[in-house]
C-alpha positions in Angstrom: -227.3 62.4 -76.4 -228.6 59.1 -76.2 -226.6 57.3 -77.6 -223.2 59.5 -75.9 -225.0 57.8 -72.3 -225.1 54.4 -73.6 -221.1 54.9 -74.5 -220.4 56.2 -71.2 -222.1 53.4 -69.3 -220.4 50.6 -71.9 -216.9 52.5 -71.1 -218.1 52.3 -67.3 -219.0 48.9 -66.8 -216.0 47.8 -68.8 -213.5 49.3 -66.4 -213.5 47.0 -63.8 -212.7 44.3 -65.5 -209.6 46.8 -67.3 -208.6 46.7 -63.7 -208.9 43.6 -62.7 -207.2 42.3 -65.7 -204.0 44.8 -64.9 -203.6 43.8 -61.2 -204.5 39.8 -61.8 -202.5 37.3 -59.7 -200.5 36.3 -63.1 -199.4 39.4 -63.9 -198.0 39.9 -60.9 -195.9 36.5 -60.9 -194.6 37.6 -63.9 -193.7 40.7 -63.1 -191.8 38.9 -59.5 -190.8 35.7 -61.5 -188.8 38.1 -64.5 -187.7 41.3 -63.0 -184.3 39.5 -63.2 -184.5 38.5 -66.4 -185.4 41.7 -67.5 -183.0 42.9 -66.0 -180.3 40.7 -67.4 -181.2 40.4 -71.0 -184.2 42.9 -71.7 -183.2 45.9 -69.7 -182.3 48.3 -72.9 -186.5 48.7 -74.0 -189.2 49.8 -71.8 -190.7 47.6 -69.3 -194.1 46.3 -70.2 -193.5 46.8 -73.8 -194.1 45.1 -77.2 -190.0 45.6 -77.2 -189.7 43.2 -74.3 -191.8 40.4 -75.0 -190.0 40.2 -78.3 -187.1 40.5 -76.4 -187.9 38.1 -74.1 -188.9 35.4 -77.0 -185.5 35.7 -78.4 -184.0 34.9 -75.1 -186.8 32.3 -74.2 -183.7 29.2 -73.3 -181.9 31.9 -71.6 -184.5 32.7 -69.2 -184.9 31.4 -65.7 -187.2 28.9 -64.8 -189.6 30.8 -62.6 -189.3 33.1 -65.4 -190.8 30.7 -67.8 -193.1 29.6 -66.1 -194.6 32.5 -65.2 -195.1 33.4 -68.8 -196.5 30.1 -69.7 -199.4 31.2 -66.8 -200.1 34.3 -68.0 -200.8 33.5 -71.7 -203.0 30.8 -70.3 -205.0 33.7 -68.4 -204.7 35.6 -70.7 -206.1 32.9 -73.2 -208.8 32.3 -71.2 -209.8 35.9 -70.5 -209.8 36.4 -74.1 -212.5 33.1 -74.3 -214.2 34.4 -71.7 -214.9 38.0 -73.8 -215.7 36.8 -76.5 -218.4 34.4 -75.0 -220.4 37.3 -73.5 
């Protein structure tokens, strides 16, 4: 029973940050900056989907610029939220 309350209160104090992470400023842009490329190139697969961002690498030189860099921010957020994990 311990050991089930020590879970729980991991799985709590993580879920902020599961939050956080979802509804960051970056994801956001991206989801702004690439709604129309997504819709011009990506549309067929599921939004937010491992479909799309390979469809989205295929069609990296077709995408808009705002679109680009928008995706270049993330990863860097992304990157550094991984860094940030891993340090704690």
């Amino acid at each position: 029973m311990r050991m089930l309350g020590s879970y729980l209160m991991l799985a709590l104090g993580m879920f902020p940050f599961a939050v956080l992470a979802q509804q960051s400023p970056t994801r956001e842009a991206l989801k702004q900056s690439c709604t129309g490329d997504y819709l011009a190139h990506c549309s067929q697969f599921p939004p937010g989907g491992p479909e799309v961002e390979a469809c989205f690498r295929v069609k990296l030189k077709q995408l808009s610029l705002g679109c680009s860099a928008a995706i270049s921010a993330y990863k860097r957020d992304q990157k550094s939220m991984r860094r940030v994990s891993v340090a704690r």
